[in-house]
MOPAC internal coordinates of N, CA, C and O (Angstrom, degrees):
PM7 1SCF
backbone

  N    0.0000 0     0.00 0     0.00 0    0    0    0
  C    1.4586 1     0.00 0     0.00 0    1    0    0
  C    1.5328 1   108.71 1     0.00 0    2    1    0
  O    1.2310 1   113.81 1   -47.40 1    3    2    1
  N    1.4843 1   129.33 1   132.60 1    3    2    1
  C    1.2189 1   130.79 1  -172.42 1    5    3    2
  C    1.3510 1    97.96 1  -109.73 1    6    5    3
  O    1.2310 1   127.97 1   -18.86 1    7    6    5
  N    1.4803 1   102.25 1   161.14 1    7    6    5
  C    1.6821 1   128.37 1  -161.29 1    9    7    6
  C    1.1205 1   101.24 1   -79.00 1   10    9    7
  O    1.2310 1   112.35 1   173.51 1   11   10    9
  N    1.4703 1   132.04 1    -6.49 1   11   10    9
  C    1.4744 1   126.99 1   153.59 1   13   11   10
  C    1.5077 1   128.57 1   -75.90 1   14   13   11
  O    1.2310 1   122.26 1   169.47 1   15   14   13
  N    1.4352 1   113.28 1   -10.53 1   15   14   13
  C    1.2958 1   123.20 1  -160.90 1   17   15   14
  C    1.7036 1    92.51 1   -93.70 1   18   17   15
  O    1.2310 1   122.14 1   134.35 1   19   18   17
  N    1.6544 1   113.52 1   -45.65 1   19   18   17
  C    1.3783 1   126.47 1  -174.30 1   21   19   18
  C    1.3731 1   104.95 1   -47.45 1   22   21   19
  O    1.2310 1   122.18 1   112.11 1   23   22   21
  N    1.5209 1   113.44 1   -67.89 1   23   22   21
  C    1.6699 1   118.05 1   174.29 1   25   23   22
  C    1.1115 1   113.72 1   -45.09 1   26   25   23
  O    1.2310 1   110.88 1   124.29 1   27   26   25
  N    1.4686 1   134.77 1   -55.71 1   27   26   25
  C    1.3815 1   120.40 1   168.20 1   29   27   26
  C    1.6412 1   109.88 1   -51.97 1   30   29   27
  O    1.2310 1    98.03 1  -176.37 1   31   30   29
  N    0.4201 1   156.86 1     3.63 1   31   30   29
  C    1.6684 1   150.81 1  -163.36 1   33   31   30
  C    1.6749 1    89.49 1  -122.68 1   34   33   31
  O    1.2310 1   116.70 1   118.16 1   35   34   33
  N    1.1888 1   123.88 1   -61.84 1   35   34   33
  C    1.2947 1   126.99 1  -178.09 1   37   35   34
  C    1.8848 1   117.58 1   -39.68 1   38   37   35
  O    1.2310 1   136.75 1   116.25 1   39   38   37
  N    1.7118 1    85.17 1   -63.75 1   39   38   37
  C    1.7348 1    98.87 1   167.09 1   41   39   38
  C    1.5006 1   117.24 1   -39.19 1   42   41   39
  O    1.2310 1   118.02 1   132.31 1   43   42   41
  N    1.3676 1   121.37 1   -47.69 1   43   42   41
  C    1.1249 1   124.99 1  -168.50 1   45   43   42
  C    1.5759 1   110.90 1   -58.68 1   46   45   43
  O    1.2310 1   125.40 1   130.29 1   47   46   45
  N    1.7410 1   107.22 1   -49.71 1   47   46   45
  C    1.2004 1   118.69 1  -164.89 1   49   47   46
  C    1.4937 1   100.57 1   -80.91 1   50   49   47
  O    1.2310 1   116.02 1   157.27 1   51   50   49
  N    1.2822 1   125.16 1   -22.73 1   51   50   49
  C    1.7334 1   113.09 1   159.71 1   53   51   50
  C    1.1992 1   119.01 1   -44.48 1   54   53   51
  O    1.2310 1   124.74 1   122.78 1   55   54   53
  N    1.6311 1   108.50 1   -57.22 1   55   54   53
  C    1.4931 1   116.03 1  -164.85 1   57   55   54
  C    1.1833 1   101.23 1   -51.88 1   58   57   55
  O    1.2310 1   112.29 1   115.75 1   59   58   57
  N    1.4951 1   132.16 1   -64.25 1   59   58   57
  C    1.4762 1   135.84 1  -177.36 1   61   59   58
  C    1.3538 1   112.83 1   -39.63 1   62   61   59
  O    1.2310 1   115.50 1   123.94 1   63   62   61
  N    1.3604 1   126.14 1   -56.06 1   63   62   61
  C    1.1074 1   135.17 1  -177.94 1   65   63   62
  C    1.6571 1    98.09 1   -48.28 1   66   65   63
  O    1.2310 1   119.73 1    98.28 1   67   66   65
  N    1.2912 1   118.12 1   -81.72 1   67   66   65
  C    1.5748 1   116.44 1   175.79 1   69   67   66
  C    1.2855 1   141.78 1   -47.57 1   70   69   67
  O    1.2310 1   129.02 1  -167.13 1   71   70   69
  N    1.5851 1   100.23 1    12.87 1   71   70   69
  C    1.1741 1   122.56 1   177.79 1   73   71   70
  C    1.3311 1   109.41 1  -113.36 1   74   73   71
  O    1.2310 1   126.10 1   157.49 1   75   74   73
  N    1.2161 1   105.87 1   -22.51 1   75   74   73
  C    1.5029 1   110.18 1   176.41 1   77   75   74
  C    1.4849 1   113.89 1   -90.02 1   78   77   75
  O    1.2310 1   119.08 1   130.07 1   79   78   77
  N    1.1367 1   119.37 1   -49.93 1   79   78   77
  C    1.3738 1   143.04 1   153.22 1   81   79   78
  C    1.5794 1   148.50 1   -86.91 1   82   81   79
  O    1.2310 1   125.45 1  -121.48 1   83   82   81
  N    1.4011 1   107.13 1    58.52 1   83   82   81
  C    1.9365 1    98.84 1  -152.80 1   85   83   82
  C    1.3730 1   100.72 1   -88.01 1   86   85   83
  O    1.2310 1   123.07 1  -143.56 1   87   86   85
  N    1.2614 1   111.72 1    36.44 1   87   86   85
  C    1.9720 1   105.28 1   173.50 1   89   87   86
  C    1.7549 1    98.83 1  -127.83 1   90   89   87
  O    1.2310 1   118.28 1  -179.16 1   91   90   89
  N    1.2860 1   120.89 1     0.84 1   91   90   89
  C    1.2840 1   134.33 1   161.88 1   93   91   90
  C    1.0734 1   130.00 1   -96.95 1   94   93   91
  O    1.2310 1   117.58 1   -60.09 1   95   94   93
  N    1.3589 1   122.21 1   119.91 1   95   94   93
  C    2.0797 1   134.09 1  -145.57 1   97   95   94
  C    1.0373 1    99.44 1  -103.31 1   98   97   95
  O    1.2310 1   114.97 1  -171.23 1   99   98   97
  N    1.5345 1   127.15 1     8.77 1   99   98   97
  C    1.8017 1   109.74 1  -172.53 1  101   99   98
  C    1.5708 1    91.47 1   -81.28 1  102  101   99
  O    1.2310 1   119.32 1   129.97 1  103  102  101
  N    1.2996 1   118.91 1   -50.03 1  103  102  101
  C    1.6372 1   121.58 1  -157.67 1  105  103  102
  C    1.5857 1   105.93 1   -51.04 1  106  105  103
  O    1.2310 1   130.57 1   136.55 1  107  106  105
  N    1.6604 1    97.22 1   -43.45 1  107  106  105
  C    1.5737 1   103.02 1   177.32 1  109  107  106
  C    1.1527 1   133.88 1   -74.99 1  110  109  107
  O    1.2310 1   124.27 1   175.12 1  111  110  109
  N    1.6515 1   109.40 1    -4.88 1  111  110  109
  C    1.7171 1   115.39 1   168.74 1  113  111  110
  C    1.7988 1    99.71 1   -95.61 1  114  113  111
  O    1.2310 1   128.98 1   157.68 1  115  114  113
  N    0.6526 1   100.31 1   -22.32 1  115  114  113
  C    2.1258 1   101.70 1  -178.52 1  117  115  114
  C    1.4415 1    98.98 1   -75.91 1  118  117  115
  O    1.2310 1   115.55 1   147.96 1  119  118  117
  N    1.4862 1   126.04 1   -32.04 1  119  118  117
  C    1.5331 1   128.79 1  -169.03 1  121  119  118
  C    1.5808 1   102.08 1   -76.00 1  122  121  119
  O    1.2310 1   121.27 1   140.27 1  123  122  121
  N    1.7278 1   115.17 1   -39.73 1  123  122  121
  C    0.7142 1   116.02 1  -174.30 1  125  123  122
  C    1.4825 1   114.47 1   -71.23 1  126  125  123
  O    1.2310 1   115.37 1   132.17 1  127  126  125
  N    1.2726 1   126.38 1   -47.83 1  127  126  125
  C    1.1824 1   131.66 1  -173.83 1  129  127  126
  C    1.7674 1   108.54 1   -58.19 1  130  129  127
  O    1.2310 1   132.22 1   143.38 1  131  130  129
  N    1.1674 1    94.01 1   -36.62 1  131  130  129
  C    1.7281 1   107.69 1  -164.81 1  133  131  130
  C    1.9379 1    87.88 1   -59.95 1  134  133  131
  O    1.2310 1   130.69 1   119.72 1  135  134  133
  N    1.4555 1    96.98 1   -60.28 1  135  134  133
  C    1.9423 1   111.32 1  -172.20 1  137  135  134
  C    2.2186 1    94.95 1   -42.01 1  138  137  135
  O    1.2310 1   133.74 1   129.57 1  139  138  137
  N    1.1926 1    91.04 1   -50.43 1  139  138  137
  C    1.7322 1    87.31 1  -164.73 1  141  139  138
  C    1.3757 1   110.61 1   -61.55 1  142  141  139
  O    1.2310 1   116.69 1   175.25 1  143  142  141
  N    1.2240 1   123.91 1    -4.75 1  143  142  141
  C    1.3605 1   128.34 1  -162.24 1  145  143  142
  C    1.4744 1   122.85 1  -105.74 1  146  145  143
  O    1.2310 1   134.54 1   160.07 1  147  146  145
  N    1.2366 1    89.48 1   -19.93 1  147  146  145
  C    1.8364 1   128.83 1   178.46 1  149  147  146
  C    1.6319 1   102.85 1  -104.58 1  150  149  147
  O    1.2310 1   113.47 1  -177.26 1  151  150  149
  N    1.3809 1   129.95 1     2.74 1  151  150  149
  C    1.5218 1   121.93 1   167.71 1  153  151  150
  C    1.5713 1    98.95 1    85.53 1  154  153  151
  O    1.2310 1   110.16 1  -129.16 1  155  154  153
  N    1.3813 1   136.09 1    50.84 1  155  154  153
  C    1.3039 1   107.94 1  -176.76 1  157  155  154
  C    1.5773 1    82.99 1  -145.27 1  158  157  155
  O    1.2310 1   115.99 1  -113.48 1  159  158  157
  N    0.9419 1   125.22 1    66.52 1  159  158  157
  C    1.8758 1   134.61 1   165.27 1  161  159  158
  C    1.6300 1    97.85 1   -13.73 1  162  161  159
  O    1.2310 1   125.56 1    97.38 1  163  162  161
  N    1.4499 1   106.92 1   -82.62 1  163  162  161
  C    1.7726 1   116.67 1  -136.45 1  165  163  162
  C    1.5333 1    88.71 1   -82.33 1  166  165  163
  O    1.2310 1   106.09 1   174.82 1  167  166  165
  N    1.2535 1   143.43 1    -5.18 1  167  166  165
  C    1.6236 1   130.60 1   155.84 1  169  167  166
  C    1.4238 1    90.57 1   -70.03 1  170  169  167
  O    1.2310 1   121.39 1   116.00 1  171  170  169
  N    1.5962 1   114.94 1   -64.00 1  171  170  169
  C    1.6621 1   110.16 1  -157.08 1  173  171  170
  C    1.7503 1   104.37 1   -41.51 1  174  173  171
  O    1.2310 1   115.30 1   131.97 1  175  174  173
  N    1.0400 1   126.52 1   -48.03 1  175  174  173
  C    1.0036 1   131.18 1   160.38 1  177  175  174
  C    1.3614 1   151.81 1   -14.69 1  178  177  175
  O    1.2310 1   132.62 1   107.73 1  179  178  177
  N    1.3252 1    93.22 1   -72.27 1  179  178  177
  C    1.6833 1   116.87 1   158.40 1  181  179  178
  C    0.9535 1   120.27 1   -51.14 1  182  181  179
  O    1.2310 1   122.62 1   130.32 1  183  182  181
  N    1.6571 1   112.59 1   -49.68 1  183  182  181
  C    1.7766 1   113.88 1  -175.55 1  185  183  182
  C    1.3717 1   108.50 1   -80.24 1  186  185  183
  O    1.2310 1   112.15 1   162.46 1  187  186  185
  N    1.8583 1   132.41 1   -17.54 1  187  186  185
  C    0.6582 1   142.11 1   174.76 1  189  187  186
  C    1.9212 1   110.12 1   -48.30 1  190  189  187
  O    1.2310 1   134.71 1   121.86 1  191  190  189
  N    1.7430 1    89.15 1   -58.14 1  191  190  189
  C    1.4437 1    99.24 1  -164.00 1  193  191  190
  C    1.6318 1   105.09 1   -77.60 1  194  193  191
  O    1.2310 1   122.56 1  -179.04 1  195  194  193
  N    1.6591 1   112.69 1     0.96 1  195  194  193
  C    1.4728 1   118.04 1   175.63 1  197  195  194
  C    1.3862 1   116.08 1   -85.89 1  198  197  195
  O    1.2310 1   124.17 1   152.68 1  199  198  197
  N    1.7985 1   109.61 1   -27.32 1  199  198  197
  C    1.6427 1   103.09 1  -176.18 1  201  199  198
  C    1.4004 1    98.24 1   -87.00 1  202  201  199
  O    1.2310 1   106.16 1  -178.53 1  203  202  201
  N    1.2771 1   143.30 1     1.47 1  203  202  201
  C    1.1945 1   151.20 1  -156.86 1  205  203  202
  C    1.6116 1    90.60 1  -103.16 1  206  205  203
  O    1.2310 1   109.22 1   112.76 1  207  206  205
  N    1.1877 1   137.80 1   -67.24 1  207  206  205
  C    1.2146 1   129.57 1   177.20 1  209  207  206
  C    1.0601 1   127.94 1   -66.74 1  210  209  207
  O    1.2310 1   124.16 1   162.14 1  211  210  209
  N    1.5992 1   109.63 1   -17.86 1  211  210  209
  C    1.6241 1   114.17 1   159.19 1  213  211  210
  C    1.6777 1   120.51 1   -54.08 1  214  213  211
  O    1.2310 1   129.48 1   145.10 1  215  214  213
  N    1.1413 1    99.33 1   -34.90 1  215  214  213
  C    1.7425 1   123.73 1  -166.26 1  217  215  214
  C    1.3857 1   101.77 1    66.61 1  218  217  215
  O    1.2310 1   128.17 1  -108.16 1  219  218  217
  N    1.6556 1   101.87 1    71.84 1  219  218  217
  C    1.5037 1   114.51 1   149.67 1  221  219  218
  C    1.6350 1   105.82 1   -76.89 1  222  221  219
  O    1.2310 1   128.25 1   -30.60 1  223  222  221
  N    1.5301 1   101.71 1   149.40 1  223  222  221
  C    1.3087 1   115.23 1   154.71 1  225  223  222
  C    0.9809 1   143.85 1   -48.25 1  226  225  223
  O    1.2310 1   119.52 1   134.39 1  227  226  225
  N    1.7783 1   118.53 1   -45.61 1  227  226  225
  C    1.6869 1   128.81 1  -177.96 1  229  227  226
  C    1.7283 1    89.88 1   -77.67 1  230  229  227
  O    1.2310 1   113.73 1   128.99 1  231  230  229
  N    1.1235 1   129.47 1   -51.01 1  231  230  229
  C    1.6106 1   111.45 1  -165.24 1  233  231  230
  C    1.4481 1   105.53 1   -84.45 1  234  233  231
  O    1.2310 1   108.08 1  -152.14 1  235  234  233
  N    1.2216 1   139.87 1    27.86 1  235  234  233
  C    1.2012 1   128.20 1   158.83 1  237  235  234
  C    1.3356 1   100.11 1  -106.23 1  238  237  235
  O    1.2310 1   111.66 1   155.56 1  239  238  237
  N    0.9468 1   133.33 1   -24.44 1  239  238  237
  C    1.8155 1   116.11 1   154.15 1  241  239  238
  C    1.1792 1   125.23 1   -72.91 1  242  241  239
  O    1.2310 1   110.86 1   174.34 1  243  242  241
  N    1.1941 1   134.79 1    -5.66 1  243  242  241
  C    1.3417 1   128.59 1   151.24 1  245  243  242
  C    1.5828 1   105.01 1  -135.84 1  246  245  243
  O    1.2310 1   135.62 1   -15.70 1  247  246  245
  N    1.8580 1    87.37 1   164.30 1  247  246  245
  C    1.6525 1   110.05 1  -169.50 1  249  247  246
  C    1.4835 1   113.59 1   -76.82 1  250  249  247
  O    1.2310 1   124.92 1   138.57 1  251  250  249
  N    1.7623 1   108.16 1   -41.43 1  251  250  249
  C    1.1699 1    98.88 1   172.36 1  253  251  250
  C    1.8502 1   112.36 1  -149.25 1  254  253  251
  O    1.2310 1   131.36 1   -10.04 1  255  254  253
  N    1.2050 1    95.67 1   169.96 1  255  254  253
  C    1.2912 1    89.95 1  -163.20 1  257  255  254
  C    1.7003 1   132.64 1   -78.43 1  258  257  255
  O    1.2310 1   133.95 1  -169.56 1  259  258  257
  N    1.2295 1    90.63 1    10.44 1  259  258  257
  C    1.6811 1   112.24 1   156.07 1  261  259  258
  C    1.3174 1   112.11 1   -80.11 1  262  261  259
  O    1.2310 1   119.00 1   154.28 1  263  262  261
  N    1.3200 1   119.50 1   -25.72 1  263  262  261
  C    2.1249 1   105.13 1   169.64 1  265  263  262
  C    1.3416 1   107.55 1   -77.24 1  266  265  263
  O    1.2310 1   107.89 1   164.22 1  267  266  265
  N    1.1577 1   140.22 1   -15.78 1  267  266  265
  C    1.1869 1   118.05 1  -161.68 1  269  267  266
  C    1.9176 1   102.49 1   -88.77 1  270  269  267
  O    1.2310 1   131.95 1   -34.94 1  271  270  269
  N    0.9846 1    94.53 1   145.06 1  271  270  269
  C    1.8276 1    99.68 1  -160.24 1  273  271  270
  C    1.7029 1    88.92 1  -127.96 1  274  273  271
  O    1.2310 1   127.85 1   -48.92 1  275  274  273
  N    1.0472 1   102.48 1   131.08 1  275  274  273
  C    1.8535 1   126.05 1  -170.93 1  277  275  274
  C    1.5498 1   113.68 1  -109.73 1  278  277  275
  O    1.2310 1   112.25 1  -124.64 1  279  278  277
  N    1.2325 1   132.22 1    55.36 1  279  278  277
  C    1.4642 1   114.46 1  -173.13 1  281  279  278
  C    0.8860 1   125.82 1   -39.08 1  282  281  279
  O    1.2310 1   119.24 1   -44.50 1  283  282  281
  N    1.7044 1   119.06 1   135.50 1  283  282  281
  C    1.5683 1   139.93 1  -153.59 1  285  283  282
  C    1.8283 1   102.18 1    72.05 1  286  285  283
  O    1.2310 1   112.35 1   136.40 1  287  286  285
  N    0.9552 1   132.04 1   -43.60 1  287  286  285
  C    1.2197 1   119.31 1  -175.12 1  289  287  286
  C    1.7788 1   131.31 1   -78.93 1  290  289  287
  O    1.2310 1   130.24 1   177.35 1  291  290  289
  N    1.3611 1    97.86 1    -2.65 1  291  290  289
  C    1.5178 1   116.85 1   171.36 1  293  291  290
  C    1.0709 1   145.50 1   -94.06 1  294  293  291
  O    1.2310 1   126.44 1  -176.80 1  295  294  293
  N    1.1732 1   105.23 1     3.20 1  295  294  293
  C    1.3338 1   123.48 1  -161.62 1  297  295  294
  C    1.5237 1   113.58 1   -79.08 1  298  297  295
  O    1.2310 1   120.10 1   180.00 1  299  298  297

């Protein structure tokens, strides 16, 4: 299984999640990370600046979603 297949799988389970929950920022910082990982900046972004107004946890420690560093996933 390739690390493109995971993010898609991931994406999916955001959407659901944010469908179930759209006042909760975790789905939207994982979407984001998942989007940055797949080459797509200005989504990663957006959802970035969406779990941020949610007041998710992981994006209130960082500003943007290029600091956050994932071991195994950074490489």
């Amino acid at each position: 299984r390739s690390y493109s297949q995971d993010y898609d799988s991931c994406l999916k389970t955001c959407e659901k999640l944010s469908a179930l929950e759209p006042r909760k920022g975790d789905s939207y910082a994982f979407r984001a990370l998942c989007l940055l990982k797949r080459g797509n900046d200005s989504e990663a972004d957006r959802y970035w600046e969406k779990a941020k107004t949610c007041g998710c946890e992981l994006s209130s420690h960082f500003e943007n979603v290029r600091d956050v560093k994932m071991q195994g996933y950074n490489n």
